[in-house]
C-alpha positions as CSV (number, residue, x, y, z in Angstrom):
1,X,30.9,17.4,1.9
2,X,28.2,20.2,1.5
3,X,24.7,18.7,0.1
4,X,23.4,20.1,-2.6
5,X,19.8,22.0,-2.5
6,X,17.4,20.5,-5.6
7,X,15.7,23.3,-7.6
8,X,12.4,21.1,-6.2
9,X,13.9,21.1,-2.4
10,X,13.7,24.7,-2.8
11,X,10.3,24.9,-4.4
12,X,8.4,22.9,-1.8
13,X,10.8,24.7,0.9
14,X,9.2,28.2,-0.3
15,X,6.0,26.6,-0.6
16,X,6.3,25.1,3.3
17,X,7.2,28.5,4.7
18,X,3.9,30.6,3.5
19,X,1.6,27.6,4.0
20,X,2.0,25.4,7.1
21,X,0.5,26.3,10.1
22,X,0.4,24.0,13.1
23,X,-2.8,25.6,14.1
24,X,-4.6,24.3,11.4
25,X,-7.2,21.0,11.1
26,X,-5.8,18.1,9.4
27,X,-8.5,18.3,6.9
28,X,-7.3,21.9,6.5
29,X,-3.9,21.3,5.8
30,X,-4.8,18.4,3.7
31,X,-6.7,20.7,1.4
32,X,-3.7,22.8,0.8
33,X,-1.2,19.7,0.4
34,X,-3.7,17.6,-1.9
35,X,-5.0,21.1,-4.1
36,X,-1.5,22.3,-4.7
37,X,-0.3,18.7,-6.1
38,X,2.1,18.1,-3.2
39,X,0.0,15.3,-1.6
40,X,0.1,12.7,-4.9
41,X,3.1,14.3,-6.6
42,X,3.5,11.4,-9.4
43,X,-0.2,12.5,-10.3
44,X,-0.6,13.7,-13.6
45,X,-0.7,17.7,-13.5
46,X,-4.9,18.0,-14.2
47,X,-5.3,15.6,-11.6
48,X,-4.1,16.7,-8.2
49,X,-0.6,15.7,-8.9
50,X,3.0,17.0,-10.4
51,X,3.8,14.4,-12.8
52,X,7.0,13.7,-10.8
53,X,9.1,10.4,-10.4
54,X,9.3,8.1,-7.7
55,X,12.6,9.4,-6.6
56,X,11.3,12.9,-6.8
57,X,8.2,12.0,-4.8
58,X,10.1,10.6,-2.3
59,X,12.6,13.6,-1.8
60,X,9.1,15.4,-1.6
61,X,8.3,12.9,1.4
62,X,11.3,14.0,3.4
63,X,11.8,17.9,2.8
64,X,8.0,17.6,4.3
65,X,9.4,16.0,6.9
66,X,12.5,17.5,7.4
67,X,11.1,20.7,7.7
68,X,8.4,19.9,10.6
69,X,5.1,19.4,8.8
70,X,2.7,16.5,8.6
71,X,3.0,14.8,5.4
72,X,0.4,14.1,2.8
73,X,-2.9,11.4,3.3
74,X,-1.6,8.2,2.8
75,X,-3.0,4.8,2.5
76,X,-5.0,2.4,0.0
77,X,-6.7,5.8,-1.7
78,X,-3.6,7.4,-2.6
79,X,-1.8,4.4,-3.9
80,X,-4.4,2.3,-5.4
81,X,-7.6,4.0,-5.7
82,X,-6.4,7.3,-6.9
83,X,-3.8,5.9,-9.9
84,X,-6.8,3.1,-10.9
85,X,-9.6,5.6,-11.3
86,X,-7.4,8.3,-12.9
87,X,-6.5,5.3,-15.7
88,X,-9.5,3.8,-16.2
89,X,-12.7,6.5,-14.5
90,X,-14.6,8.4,-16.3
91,X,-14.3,12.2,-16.4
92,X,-17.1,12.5,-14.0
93,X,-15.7,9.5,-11.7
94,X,-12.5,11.2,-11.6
95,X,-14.4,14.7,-10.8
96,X,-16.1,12.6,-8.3
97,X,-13.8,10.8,-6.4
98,X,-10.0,11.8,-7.3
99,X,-9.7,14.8,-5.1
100,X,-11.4,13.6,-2.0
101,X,-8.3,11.1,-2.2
102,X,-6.1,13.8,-2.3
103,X,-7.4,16.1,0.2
104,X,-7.5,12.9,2.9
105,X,-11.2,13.4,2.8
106,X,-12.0,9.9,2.5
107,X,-10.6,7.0,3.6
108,X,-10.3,3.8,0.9
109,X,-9.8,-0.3,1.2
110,X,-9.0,-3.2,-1.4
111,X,-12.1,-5.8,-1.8
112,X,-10.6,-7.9,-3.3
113,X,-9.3,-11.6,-2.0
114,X,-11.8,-14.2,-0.3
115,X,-11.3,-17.0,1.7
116,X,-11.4,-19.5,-1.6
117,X,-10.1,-16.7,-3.5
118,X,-6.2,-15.8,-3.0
119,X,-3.4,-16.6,-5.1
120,X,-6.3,-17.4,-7.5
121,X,-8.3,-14.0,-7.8
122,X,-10.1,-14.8,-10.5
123,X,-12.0,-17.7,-8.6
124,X,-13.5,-14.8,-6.4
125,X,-17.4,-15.9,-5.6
126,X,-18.9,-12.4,-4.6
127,X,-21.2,-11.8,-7.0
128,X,-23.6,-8.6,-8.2
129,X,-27.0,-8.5,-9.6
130,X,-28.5,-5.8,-11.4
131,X,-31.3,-4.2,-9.6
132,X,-32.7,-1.5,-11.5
133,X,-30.6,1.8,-11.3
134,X,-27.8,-0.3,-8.9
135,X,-26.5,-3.5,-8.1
136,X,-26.8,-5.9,-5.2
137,X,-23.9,-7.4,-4.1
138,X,-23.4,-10.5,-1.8
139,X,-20.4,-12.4,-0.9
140,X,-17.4,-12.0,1.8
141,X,-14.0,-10.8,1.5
142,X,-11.0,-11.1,3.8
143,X,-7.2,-10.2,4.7
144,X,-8.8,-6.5,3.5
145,X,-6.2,-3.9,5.1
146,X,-8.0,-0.5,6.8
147,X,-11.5,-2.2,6.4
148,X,-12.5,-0.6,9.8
149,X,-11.5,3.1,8.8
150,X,-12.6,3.0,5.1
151,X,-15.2,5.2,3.8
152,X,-15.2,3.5,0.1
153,X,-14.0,0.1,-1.3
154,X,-12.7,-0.8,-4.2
155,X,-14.6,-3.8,-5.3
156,X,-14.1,-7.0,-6.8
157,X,-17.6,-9.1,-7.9
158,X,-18.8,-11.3,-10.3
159,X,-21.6,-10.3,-12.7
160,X,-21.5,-12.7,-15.3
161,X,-20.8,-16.8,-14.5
162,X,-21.3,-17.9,-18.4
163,X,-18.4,-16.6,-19.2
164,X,-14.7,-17.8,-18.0
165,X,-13.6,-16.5,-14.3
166,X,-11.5,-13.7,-16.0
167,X,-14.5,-12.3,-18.4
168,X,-17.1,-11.7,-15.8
169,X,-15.4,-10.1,-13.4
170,X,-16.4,-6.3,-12.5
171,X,-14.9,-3.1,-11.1
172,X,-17.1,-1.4,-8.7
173,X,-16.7,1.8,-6.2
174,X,-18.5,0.2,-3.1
175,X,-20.1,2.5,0.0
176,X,-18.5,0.9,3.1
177,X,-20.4,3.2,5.5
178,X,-23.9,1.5,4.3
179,X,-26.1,-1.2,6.8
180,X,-25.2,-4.2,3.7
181,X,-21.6,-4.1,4.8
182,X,-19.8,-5.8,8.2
183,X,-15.9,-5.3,8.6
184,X,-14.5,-7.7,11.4
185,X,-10.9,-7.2,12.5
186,X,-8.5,-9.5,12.1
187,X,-5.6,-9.9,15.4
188,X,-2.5,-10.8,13.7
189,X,0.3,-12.2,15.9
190,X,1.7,-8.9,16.2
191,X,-1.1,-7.9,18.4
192,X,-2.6,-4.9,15.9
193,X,-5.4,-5.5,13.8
194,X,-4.6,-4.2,10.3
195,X,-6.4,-7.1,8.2
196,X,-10.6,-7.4,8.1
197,X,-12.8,-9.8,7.4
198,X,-16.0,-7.6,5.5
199,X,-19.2,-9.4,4.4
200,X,-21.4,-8.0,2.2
201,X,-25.1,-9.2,2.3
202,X,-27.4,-7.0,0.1
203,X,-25.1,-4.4,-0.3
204,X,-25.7,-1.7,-3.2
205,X,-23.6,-0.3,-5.3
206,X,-24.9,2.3,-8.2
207,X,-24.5,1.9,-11.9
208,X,-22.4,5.1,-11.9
209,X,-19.6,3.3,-9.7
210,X,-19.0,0.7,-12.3
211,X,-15.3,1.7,-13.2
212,X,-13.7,0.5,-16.2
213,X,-16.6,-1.0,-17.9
214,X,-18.7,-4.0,-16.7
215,X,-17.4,-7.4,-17.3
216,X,-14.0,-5.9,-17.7
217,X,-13.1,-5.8,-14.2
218,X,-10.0,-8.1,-14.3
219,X,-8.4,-5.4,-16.9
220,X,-9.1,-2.8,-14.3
221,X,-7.8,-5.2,-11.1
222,X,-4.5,-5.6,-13.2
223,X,-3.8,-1.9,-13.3
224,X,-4.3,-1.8,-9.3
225,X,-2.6,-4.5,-8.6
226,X,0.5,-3.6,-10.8
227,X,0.7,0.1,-8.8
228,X,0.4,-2.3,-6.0
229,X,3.3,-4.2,-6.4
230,X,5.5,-1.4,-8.0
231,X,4.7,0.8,-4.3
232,X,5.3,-2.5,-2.6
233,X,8.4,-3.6,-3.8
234,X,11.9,-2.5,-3.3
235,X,13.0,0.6,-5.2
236,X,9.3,1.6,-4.8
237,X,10.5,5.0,-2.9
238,X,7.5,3.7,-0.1
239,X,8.0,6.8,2.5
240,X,6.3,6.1,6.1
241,X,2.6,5.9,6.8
242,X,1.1,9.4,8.1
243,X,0.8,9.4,11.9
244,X,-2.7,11.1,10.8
245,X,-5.5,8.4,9.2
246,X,-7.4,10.0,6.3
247,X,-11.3,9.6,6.1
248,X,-14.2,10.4,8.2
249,X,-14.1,7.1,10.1
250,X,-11.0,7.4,11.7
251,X,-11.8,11.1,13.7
252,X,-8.5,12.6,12.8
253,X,-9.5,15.2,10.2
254,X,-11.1,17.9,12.6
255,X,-7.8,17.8,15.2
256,X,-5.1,20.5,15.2
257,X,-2.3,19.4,12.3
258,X,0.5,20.5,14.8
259,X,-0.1,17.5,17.2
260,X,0.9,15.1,14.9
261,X,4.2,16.2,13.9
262,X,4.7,17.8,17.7
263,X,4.0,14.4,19.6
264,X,7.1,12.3,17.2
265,X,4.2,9.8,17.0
266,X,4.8,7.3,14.0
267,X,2.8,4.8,12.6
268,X,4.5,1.4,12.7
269,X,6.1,0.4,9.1
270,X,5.0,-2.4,7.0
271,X,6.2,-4.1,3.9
272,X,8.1,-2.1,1.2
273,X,7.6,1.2,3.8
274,X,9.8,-1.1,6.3
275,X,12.8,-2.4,4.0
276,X,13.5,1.4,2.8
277,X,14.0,2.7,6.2
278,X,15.4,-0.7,7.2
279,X,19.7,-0.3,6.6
280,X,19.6,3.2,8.0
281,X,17.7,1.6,11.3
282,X,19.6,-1.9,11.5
283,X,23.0,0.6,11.3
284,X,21.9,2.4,14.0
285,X,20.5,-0.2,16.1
286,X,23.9,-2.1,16.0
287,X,25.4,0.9,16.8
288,X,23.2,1.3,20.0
289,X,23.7,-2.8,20.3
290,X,27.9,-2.5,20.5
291,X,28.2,-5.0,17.4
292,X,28.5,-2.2,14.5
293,X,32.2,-3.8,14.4
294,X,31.0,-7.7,14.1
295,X,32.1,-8.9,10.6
296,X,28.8,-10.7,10.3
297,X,26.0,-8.0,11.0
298,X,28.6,-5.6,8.9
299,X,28.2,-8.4,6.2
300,X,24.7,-8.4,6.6
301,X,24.2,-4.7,6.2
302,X,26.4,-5.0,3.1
303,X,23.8,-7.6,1.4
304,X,20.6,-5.2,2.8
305,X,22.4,-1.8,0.9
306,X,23.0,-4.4,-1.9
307,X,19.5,-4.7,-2.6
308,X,18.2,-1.5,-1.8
309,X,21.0,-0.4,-4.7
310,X,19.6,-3.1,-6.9
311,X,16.0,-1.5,-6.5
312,X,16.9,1.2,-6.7
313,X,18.3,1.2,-10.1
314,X,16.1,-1.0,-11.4
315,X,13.2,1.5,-10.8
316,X,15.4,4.2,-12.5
317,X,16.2,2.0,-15.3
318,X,12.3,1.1,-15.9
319,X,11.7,4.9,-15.7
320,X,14.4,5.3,-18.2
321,X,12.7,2.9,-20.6
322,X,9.2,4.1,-20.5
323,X,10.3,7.7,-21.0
324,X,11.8,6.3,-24.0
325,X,8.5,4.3,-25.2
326,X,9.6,1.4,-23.9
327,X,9.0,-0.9,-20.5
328,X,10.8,-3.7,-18.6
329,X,8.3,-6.7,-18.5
330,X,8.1,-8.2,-14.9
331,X,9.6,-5.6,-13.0
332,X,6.9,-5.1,-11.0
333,X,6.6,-9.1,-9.8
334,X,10.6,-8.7,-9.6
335,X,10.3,-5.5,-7.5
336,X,7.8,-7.1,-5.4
337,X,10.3,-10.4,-5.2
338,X,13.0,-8.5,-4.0
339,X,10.7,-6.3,-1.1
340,X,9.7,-9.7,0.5
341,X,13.7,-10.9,0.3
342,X,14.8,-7.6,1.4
343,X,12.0,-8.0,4.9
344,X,13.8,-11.7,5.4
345,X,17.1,-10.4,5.7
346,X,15.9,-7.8,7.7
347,X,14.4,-10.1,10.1
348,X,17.5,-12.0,10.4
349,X,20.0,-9.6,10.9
350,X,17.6,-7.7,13.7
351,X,17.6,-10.7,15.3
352,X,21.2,-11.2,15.2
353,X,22.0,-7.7,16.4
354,X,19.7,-8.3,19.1
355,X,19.8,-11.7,20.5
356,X,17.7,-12.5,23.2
357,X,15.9,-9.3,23.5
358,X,14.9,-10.2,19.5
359,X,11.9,-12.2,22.0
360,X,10.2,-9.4,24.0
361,X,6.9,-8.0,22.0
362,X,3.9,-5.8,23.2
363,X,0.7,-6.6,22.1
364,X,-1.3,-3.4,23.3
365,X,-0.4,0.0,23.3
366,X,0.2,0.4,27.3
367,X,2.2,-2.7,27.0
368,X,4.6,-1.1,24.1
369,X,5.4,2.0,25.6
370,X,6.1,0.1,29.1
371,X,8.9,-2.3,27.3
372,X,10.1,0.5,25.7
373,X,10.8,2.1,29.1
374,X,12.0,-1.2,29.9
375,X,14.2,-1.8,27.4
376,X,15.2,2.2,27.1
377,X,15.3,1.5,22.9
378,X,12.1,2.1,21.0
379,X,13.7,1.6,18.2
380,X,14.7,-2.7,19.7
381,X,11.0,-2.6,20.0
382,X,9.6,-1.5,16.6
383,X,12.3,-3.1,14.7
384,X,10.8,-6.4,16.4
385,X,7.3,-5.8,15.5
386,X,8.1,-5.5,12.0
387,X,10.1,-8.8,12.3
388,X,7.2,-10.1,13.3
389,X,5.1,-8.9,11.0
390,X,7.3,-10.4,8.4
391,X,5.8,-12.8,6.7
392,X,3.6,-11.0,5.7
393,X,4.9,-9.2,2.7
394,X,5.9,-12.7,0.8
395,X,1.9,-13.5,0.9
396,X,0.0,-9.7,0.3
397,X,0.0,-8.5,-2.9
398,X,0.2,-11.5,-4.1
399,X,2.2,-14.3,-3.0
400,X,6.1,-14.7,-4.1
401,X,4.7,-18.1,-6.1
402,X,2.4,-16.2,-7.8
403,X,4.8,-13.4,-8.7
404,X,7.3,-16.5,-10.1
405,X,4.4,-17.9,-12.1
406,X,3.9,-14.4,-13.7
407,X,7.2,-14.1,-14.8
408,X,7.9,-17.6,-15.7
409,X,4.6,-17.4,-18.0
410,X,4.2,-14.4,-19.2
411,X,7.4,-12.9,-18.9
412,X,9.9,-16.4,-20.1
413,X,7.3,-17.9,-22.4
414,X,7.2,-20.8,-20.1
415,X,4.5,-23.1,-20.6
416,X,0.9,-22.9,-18.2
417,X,0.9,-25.0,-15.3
418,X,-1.4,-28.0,-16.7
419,X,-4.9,-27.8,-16.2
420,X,-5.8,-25.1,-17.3
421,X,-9.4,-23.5,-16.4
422,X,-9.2,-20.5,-18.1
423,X,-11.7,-21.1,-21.0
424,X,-14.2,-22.9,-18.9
425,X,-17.0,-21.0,-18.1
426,X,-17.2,-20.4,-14.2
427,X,-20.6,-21.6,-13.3
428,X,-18.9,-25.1,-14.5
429,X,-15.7,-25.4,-12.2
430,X,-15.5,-27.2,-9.6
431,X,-16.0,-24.7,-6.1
432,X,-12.6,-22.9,-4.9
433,X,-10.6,-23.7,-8.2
């Protein structure tokens, strides 16, 4: 059956054949992708963007990749920073900061949780002080992903502790490459170090990075963690990270764009990115393995397309709606649900397909590549890093409780868990609550 060319395939395809050049910088081709709108693509039009869908976005994704080039920047700037400041910045912010975000020019990470401060955000202790012109911010955050690469931050601090923990809360656009701020990596079990632990001690911030208003910082977290959990969950059309890291931190912008896409290097996948490539690699993987014809992996693969189908449609049904005016309350929570149950099975049914072997990991890169020789499958070995990274998705981005209390409470009308703290102000609660 012949597969039918998109009037946007086309467009991008024309668009691909004058511009790419393998010759080119990173930051070169970067400027093309993020200036022409292809970079962000559901960016509205005046921002670096086309205004397209999810789905559309994503068949942007792979007609980049399909025909040879590096993709766009991706990473904390393009799906959190950029949407956040674009809804709630000011026009100079957005001037500012919107298309160094596009370009891959800088490099972003989330400030937000802290060690007493997870599933409860709004307990967060950082706090800011106003200091003429700027503010001084002290305080530690932690599980904070790309710490080490980030140029910028987005910021989480308290600025007001009369008030309850929601009201003085405030949005700021932090300097990570300033002496106030320490990232420490975090190993994970996986043996890669994607999660920081960043204290800031005297940090500053300026007044003009306040974003949203001050004091109205939870307003502003909601809107970034909502894009959060809509990108993380299934249906979220997540393509695969960049084998190129954005920002001046990481050294990748000044190296020739061709080296990327010639080398096949990948970055590893994680979370939502993982479950939408994960049917299409667990097929082909028990293929390789000699069980494609087992009853229960072909069960298995059933129930994973099951709920990629079920994502997927929800996401077109919620676009539906809003085009109409109207919304689905809870589908992100429920998208985000369905990403860390969609990861599970995945685990499972890897480790099925694989048996025994499902227990060789790497934990450096020399070690990787030697396994993979080893084992003559890299796809056995990267399909059991992401098993073992896992767990992870049911606790980042909010944990799958908290995502059952949202739509249990605000979603079902069901009452508040008891004990409520909400209109207490926050220098009275008890520490960590």
């Amino acid at each position: 059956m012949a597969t039918t060319t998109t009037t946007l395939e086309v467009e991008l395809g024309g668009w691909l054949e004058r511009h790419w050049d393998p010759d080119l910088t990173v930051a070169e081709w970067w400027e093309l992708l993020g200036t022409s709108g292809w970079a962000a693509p559901t960016w509205p039009t005046d921002w670096f963007g086309r205004g397209l869908s999810r789905a559309d976005a994503a068949q942007v994704q792979q007609t980049i990749a399909g025909f040879g080039a590096l993709s766009g920047p991706t990473g904390l700037g393009l799906s959190l920073a950029g949407p956040t400041i674009i809804a709630h910045g000011s026009e100079d912010q957005k001037r500012q900061y919107v298309r160094d975000i596009a370009t891959g020019q800088r490099a972003w990470c989330q400030l937000f949780s802290e060690p007493g401060a997870g599933s409860d955000l709004a307990g967060l202790q950082t706090r800011a002080v106003p200091d003429g012109d700027e503010w001084r911010v002290d305080g530690q955050k932690v599980w904070t992903s790309g710490g080490q690469f980030a140029d910028l931050g987005m910021l989480l601090a308290r600025t007001d502790a009369d008030v309850p923990k929601h009201q003085g809360i405030t949005y700021f656009l932090l300097d990570m490459r300033q002496p106030g701020v320490e990232v420490r990596p975090l190993r994970e079990m996986t043996g890669r170090a994607v999660f920081n632990e960043v204290y800031l001690t005297e940090a500053t911030v300026p007044n003009d990075a306040v974003l949203g208003g001050l004091h109205n910082g939870w307003a502003v977290a909601n809107t970034t963690l909502a894009v959060e959990r809509a990108g993380l969950g299934v249906g979220g059309g997540g393509g695969a990270m960049s084998p190129a890291r954005p920002g001046q931190v990481a050294g990748d912008l000044d190296r020739r764009v061709g080296d990327f896409v010639e080398s096949g290097r990948r970055m590893p996948a994680r979370g939502g990115q993982a479950a939408a490539g994960a049917g299409d690699n667990l097929r082909e993987l028990a293929r390789r393995r000699g069980v494609a014809g087992d009853a229960s992996v072909r069960q298995g693969l059933a129930e994973l397309h099951t709920l990629q189908q079920i994502g997927r449609y929800t996401a077109l049904r919620l676009k539906a709606l809003r085009a109409a005016g109207d919304d689905l309350p809870g589908a992100g929570n429920l998208a985000k649900l369905g990403m860390s149950r969609l990861v599970r099975l995945s685990r499972e049914l890897h480790m099925h397909i694989v048996g025994p072997y499902g227990t060789l990991h790497a934990y450096d890169t020399r070690s990787r590549h030697e396994l993979e020789r080893g084992v003559g499958d890299p796809l056995l070995t990267s399909l059991g890093e992401a098993a073992l990274f896992s767990p992870a998705p049911s606790i980042y981005g909010g944990t799958d409780e908290v995502q059952r209390n949202v739509i249990g409470e605000r979603v079902l009308g069901l009452p508040k868990e008891p004990g409520d703290t909400r209109d207490i102000p926050f220098r009275q609660l008890p520490k960590n609550v």
